[in-house]
VEXNUDREN-786430 format. One record per residue (C-alpha): residue in one letter; z, x, y. Coordinates in pm, whole numbers. Layout:
REM VEXNUDREN-786430
   residu       up     east    north
        A        Z        X        Y
...
***
This chain:
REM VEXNUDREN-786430
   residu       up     east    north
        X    -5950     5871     -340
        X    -6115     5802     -649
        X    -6383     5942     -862
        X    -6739     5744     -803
        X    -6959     5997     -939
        X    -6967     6206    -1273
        X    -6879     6558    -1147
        X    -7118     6810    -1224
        X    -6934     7053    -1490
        X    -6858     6724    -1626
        X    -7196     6603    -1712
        X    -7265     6948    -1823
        X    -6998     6940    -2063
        X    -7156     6598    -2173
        X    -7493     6699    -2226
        X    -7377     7003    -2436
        X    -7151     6787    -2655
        X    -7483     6567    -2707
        X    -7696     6848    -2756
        X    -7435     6952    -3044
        X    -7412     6600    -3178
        X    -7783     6590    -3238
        X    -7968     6332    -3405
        X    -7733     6375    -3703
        X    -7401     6251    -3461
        X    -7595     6050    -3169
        X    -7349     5790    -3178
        X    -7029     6067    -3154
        X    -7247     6149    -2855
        X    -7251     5789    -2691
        X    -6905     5727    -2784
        X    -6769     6091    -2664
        X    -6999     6038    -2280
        X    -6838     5687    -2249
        X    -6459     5808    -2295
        X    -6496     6116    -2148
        X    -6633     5975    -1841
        X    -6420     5652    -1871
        X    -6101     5859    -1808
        X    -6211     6029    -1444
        X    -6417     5700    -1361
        X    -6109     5447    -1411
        X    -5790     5614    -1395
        X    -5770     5877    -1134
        X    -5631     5820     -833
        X    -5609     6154     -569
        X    -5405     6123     -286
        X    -5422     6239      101
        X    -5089     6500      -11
        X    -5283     6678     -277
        X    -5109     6462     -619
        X    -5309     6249     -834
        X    -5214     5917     -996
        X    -5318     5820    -1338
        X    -5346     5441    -1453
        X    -5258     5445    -1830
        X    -5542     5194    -1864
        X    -5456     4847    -1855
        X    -5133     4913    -1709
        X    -5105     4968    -1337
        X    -4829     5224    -1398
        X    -4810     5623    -1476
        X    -4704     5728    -1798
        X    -4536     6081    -1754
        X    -4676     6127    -2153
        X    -4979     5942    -2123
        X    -5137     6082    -1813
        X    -5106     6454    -1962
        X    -5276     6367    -2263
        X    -5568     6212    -2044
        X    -5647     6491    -1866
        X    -5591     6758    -2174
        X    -5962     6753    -2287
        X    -6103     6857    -1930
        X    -5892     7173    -1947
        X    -6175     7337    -2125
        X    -6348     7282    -1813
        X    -6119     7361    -1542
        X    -6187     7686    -1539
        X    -6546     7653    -1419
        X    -6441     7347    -1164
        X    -6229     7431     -933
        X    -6213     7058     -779
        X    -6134     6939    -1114
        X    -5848     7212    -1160
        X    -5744     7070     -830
        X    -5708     6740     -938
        X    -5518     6845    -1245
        X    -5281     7046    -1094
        X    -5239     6729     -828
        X    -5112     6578    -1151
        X    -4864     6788    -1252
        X    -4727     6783     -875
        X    -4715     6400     -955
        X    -4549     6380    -1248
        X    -4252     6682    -1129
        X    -4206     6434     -789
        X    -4092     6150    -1064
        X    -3912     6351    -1277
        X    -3668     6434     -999
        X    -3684     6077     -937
        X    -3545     6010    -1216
        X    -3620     6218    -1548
        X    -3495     5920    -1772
        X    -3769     5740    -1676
        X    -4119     5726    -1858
        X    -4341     5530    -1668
        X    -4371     5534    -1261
        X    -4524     5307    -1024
        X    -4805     5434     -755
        X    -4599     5336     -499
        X    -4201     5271     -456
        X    -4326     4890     -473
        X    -4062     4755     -733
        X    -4318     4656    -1000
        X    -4220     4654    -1349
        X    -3958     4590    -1553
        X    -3711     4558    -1301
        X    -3497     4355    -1447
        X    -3361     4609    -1738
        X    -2992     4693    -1728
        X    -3039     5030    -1688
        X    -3035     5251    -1295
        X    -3355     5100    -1225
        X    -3540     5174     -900
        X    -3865     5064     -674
        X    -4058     5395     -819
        X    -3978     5335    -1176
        X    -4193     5088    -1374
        X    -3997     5147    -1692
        X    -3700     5344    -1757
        X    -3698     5365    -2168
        X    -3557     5795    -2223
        X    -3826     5974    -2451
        X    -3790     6314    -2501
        X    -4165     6379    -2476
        X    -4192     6208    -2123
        X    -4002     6518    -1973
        X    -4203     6745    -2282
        X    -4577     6661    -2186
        X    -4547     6712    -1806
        X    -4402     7108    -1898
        X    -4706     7132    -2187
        X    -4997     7048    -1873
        X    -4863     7304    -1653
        X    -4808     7580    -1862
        X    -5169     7479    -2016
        X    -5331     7477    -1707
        X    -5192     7742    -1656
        X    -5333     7926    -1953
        X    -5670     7786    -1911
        X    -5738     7863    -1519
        X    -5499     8121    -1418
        X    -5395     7872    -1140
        X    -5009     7830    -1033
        X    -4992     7584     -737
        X    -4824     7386    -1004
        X    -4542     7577     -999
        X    -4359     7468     -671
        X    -4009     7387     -582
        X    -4068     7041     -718
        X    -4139     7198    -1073
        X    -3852     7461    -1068
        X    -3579     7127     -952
        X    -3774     6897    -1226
        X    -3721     7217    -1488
        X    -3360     7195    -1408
        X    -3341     6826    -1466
        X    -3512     6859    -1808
        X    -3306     7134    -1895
        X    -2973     6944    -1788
        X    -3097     6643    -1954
        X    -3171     6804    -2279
        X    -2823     6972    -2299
        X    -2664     6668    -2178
        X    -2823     6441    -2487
        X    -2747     6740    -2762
        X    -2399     6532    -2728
        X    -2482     6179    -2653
        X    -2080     6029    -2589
        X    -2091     6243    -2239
        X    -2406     6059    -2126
        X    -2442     5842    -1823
        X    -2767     5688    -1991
        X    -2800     5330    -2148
        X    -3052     5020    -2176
        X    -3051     4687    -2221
        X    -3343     4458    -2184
        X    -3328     4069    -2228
        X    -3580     4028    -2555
        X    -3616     3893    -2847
        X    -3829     4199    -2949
        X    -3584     4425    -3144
        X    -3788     4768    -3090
        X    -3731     4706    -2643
        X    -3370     4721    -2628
        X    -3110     4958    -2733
        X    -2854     4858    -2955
        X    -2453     4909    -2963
        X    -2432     4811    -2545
        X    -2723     5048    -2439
        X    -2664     5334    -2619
        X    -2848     5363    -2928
        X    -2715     5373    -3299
        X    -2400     5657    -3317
        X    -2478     5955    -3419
        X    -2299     6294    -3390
        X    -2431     6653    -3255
        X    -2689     6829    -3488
        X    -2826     7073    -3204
        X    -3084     6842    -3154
        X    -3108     6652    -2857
        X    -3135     6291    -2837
        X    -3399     6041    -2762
        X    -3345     5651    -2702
        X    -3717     5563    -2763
        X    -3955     5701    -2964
        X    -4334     5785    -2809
        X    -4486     5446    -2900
        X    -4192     5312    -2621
        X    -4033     5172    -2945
        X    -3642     5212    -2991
        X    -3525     5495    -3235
        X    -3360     5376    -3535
        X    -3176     5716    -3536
        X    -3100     5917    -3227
        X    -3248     6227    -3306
        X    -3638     6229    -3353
        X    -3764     6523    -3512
        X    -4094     6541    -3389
        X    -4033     6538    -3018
        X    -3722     6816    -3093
        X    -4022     6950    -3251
        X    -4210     6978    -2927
        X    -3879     7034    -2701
        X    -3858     7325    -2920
        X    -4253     7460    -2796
        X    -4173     7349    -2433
        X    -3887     7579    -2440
        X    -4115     7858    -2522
        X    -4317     7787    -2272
        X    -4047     7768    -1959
        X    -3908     8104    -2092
        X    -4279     8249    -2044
        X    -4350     8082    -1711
        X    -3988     8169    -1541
        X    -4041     8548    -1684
        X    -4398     8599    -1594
        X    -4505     8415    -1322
        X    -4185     8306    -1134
        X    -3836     8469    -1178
        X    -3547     8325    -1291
        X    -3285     8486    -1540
        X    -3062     8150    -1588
        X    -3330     7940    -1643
        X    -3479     8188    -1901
        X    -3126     8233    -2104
        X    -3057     7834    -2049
        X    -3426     7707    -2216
        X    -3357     8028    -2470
        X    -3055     7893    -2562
        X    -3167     7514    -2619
        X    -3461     7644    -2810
        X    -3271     7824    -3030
        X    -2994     7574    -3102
        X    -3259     7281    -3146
        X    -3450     7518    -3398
        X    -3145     7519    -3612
        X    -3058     7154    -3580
        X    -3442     7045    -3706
        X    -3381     7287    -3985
        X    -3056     7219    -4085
        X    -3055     6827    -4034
        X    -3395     6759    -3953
        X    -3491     6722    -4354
        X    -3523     6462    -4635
        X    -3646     6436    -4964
        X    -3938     6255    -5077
        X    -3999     6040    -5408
        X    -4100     6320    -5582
        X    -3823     6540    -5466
        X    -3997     6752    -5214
        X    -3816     6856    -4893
        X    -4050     6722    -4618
        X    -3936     6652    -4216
        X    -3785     6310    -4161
        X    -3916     6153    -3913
        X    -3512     6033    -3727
        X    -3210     6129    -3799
        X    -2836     6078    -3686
        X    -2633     6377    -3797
        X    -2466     6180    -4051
        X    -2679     6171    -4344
        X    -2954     5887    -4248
        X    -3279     5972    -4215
        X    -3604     5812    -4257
        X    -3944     5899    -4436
        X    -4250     5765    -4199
        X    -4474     5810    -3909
        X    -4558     5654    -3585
        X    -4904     5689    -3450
        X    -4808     5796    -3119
        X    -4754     6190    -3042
        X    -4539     6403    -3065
        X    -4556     6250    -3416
        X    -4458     6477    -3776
        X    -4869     6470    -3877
        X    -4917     6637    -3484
        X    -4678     6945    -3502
        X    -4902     7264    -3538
        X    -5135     7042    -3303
        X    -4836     7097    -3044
        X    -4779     7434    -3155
        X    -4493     7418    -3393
        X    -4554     7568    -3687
        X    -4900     7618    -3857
        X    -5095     7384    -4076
        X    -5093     7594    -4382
        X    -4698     7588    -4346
        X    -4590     7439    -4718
        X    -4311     7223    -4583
        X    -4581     7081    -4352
        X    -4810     6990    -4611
        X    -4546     6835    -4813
        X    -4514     6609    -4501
        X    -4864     6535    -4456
        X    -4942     6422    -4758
        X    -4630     6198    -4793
        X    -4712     6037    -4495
        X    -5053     6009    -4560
        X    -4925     5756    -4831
        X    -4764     5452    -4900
        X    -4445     5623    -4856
        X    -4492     5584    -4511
        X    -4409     5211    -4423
        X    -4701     5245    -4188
        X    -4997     5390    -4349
        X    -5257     5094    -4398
        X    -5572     5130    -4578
        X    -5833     4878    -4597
        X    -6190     4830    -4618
        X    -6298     4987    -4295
        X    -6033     5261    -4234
        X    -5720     5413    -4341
        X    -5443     5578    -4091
        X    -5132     5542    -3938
        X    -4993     5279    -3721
        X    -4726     5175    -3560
        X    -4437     4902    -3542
        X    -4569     4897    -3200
        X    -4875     4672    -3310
        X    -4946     4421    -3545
        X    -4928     4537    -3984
        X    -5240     4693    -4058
        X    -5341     4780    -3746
        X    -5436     5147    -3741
        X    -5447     5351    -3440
        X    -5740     5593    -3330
        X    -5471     5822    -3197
        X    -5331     5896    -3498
        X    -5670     5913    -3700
        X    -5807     6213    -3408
        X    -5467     6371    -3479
        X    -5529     6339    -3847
        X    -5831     6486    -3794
        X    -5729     6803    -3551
        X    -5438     6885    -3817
        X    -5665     7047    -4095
        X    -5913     7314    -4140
        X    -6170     7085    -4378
        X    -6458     7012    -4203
        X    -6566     6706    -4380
        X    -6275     6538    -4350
        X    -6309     6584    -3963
        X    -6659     6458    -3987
        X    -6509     6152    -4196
        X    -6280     6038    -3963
        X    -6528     6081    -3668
        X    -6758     5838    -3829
        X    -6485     5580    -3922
        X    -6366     5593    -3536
        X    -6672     5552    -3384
        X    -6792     5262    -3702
        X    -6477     5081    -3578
        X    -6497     5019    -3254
        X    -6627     4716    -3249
        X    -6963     4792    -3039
        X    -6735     4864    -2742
        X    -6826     5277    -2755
        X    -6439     5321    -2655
        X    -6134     5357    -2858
        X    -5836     5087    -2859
        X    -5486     5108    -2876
        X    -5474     4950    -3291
        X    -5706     4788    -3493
        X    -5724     4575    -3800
        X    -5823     4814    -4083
        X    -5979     4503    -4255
        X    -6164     4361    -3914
        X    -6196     4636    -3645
        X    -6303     4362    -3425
        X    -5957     4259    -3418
        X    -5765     4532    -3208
        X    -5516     4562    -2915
        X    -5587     4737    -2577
        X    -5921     4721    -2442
        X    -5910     4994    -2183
        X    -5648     5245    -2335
        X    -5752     5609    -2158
        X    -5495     5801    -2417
        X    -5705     5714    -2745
        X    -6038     5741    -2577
        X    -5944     6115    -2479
        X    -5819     6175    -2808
        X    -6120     6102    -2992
        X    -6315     6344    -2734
        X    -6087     6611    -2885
        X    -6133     6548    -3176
        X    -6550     6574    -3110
        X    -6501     6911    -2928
        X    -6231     7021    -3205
        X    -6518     6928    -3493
        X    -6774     7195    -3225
        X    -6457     7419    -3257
        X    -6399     7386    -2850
        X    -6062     7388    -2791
        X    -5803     7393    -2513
        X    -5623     7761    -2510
        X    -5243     7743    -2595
***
């Protein structure tokens, strides 16, 4: 079952976004109704067992990352539709069923139909579209539920299928704080560097920091260096969040001491390794590290990224280290911040140099307290999207009608946060 009309609340929603837009911000409005309906209109799928599919756009797969961040914005209006609470928590059922599939998988197919990239060395099966390990593939499904959570009260979410995924992530996480001991490797036939893992499938060496390892990055790109900050940086939140939900609302001792104890020990592993020092000398976060002294100075578009930490709820955006970070990276010291004469942002080896993503400009734009600069970036999205009304994957910050991904749900739902963050409407953490 799919969505053929705009639900009520959601229209609601719409017209009270517009009515805040005004004249001033008509075209945030028309940009903001066209995403926000795009997402329910296009990519949800509900089926007869209560779970809910989401295409990631132009992919006919499920992104365990993507498909939380497409639903995220309609949190805020969850609590007044209980259908559309329904269908969210129908998601995280979805996305718990796959984990315990497999939770070194990222993307999932609808059905166990063996699309995708089936021919990767790696324990592929007919469910899995794409088996590339990303830390924030088992991170994201643990932020919806606990936000959903927090935003409706509701915990249907929290079935057996939850508590068994929990204990995958959780076995997972420990097992990849020591990479030698793991069963996991990939190999894919390619000439394109950033798809395959180097040294036979398992990744550049590193040795244990605390921090637990990650074979691709967000953007589905290969690490350079095992252990990426930013998603240890959101393991570390996650944590938080399992100790709350298996203290509060179910009970479960070991599972509270186990996440505890990862928290803790990947806490001290971001602060202890987790650093680097910038051209002028300031301590900032790298963005990967091995344990060994390597480390690089950047950012990738695609969250959990440095620039989105308080967004995810580590640390605060008046945090000096932070700032340090953000404005490094907001610079030519990051390999890929282009700026050219219709935008400036971050992008990603992912897509072409000088492409700049819309992701990371809403993300830019949710990560500080000035209101102009929010307003800024609002008008540059929505002036670049080459009369479409809808965000893309990248674009060229020199010709925005030159740009990747027509239908990409993720970035369209990421500017509507932005919008509501700029009417200070945001999802409770």
């Amino acid at each position: 079952m799919t969505y053929k009309d705009i639900p009520r609340s959601i229209q609601q929603f719409m017209d009270e976004i517009t009515a805040k837009c005004g004249k001033e911000h008509a075209d945030w409005a028309e940009n903001f109704n066209a995403a926000f309906a795009n997402t329910l209109l296009t990519t949800v799928k509900r089926h007869d067992d209560g779970t809910t599919f989401l295409l990631t756009g132009d992919i006919p797969a499920m992104w365990l990352r993507d498909s939380t961040a497409q639903v995220r914005p309609y949190l805020v209006v969850a609590n007044e539709d209980e259908d559309l609470a329904a269908m969210i928590s129908g998601l995280v059922k979805k996305q718990f069923y796959y984990i315990n599939i497999d939770p070194y998988a990222n993307a999932f197919n609808e059905e166990a139909n063996g699309a995708g990239h089936q021919s990767d060395h790696t324990k592929m099966n007919d469910w899995i579209w794409e088996r590339k390990y990303e830390i924030d593939s088992l991170c994201y499904p643990v932020q919806l539920a606990y936000l959903l959570y927090k935003n409706t009260g509701r915990t249907d979410q929290f079935n057996e299928d939850f508590v068994s995924g929990v204990e995958k992530i959780l076995t997972v996480f420990t097992t990849e704080q020591d990479h030698n001991n793991s069963p996991y490797t990939f190999v894919r036939d390619t000439d394109r560097k950033e798809d395959t893992l180097i040294n036979d499938g398992k990744g550049a060496e590193v040795v244990p920091t605390g921090m637990t390892w990650s074979g691709f990055r967000p953007s589905d790109d290969a690490c350079q260096y095992g252990y990426l900050v930013p998603s240890n940086m959101f393991a570390v939140v996650i944590l938080g969040y399992l100790e709350e939900i298996f203290s509060t609302v179910l009970t479960d001792e070991e599972i509270v001491a186990w996440a505890h104890k990862l928290k803790v020990e990947i806490e001290a592993g971001i602060k202890e390794h987790g650093r680097i020092t910038n051209k002028a000398g300031e301590t900032i976060f790298a963005y990967e590290v091995d344990g060994k002294g390597n480390g690089t100075i950047q950012d990738d578009s695609n969250v959990p990224n440095l620039i989105s930490a308080p967004y995810l709820g580590y640390g605060t955006m008046e945090d000096p280290q932070y700032l340090a970070t953000r404005k490094t990276l907001l610079s030519k010291e990051n390999p890929y911040f282009y700026e050219g004469e219709f935008a400036k942002g971050i992008g990603s080896s992912h897509t072409p140099e000088n492409y700049v993503w819309p992701i990371a400009m809403a993300m830019e734009g949710m990560t500080t307290t000035d209101k102009a600069e929010k307003e800024r970036i609002l008008n540059q999205l929505v002036a670049t999207d080459a009369g479409t009304h809808l965000m893309h994957e990248g674009f060229n910050v020199d010709d925005p009608t030159q740009y990747t991904r027509e239908w990409f749900s993720w970035a369209n739902m990421m500017f509507c946060e932005l919008v509501m963050d700029y009417f200070d409407i945001q999802v409770k953490k």
